[in-house]
C-alpha positions in Angstrom: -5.6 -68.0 -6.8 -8.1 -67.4 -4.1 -11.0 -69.5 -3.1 -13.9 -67.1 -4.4 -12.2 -67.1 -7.9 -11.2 -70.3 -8.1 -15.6 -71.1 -7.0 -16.6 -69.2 -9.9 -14.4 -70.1 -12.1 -15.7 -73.6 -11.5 -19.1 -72.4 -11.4 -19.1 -70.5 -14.9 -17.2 -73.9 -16.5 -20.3 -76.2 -15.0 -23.1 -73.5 -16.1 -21.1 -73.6 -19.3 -21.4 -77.5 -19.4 -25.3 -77.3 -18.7 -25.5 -75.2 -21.5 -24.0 -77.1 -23.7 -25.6 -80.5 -23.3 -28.9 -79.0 -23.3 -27.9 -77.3 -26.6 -27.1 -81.0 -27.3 -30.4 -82.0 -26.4 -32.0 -79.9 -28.4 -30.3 -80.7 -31.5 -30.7 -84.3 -30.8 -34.5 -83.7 -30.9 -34.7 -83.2 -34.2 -32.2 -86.6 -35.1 -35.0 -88.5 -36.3 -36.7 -86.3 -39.1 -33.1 -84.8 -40.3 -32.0 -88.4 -41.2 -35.5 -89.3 -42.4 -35.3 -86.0 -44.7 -31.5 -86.9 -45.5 -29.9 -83.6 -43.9 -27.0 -85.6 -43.4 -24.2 -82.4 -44.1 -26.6 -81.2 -40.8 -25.7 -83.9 -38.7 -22.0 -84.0 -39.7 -21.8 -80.3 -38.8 -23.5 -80.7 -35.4 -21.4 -83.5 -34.6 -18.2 -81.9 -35.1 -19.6 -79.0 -33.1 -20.6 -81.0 -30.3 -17.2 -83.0 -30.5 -15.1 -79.7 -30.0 -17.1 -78.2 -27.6 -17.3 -81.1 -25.5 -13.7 -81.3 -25.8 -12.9 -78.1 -25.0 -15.0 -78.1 -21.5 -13.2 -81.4 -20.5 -10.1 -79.7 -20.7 -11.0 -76.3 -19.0 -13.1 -78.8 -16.2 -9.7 -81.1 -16.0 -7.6 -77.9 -15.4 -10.1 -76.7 -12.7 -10.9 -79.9 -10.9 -7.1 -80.3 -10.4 -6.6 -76.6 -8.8 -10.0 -77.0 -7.0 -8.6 -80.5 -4.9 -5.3 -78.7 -4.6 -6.5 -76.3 -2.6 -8.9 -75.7 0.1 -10.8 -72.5 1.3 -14.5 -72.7 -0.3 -17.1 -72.8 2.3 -19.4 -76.0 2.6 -22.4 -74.0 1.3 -20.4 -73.0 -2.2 -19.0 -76.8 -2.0 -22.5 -77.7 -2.0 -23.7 -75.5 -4.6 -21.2 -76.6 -7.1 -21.8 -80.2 -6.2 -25.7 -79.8 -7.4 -24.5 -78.3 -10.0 -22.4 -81.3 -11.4 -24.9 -83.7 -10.4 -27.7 -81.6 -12.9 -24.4 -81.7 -15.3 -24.0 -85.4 -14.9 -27.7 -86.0 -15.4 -27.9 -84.3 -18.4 -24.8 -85.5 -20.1 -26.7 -88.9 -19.0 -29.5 -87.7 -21.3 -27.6 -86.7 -23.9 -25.9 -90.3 -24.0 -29.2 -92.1 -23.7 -30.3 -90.0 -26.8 -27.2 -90.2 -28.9 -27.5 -94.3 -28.2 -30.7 -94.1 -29.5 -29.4 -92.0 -32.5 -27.0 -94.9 -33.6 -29.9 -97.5 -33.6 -31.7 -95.3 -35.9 -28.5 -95.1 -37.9 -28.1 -98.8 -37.8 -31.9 -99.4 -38.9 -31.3 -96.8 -41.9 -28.1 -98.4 -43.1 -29.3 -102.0 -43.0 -32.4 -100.6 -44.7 -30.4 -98.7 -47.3 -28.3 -102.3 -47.6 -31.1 -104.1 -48.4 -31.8 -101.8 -51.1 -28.4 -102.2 -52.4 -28.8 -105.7 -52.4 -31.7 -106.1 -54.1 -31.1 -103.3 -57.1 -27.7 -105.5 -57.2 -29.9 -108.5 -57.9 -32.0 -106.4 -60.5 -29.0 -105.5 -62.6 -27.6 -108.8 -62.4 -30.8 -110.8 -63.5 -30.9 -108.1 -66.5 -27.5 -108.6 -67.5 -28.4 -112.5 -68.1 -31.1 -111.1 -70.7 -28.7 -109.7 -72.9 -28.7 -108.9 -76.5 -27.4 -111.3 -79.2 -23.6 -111.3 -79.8 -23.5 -110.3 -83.4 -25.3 -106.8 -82.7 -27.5 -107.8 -85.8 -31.4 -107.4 -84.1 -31.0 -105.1 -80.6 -34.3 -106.6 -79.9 -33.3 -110.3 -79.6 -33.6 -111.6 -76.1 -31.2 -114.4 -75.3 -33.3 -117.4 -74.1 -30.7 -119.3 -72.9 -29.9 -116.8 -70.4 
């Protein structure tokens, strides 16, 4: 393969990688108020999304990082180009990290909330199963005392 293809074939898989973490970004914006609002199928769905694209791009970048140091032949200027280009690519999957680690906090602070919940209806129900009924069924609105 030639040096100007191989460039931008490199080139179209980083622009493709920008793309896709600021697509990230964006969806990640709205994190906060889709678990508040419980659009948890959302979130599933964008995951998944995410995880396949991302997984996709790692393997096209894998396959053309190994051609790209195999060969030579791309002028310094291109070289430099395409470095920038990573770097804004490494910064914004950097963002997209930072954000999704503050997505699994928020996660954490709803579970442990919905937990506590748990826990206390759990309480509830077992405090009102020690003021059951009488045994013999004979007056449903006898309160056992002795409970």
């Amino acid at each position: 393969m030639n040096p100007a293809t191989r460039s931008r074939r490199m080139r179209e898989c980083l622009e493709r990688q920008v793309a896709v973490l600021e697509g990230m970004l964006r969806d990640l914006e709205s994190l906060e108020s889709d678990m508040e609002s419980g659009h948890f199928d959302r979130l599933a769905m964008l995951q998944e999304a995410h995880r396949l694209q991302t997984r996709a791009l790692e393997e096209e970048f894998n396959v053309l990082s190994r051609e790209w140091e195999s060969s030579a032949g791309a002028d310094e200027a291109e070289r430099a180009s395409l470095r920038g280009l990573a770097r804004h690519a490494g910064d914004l999957a950097a963002r997209v990290a930072k954000r999704q680690e503050q997505g699994r906090a928020l996660a954490d602070a709803h579970r442990a909330q919905l937990q506590q919940e748990w826990d206390t209806l759990r309480r509830g129900r077992g405090m009102l199963g020690k003021y059951g009924t009488g045994g013999d069924g004979a007056d449903a609105s006898f309160i056992d005392r002795k409970a």
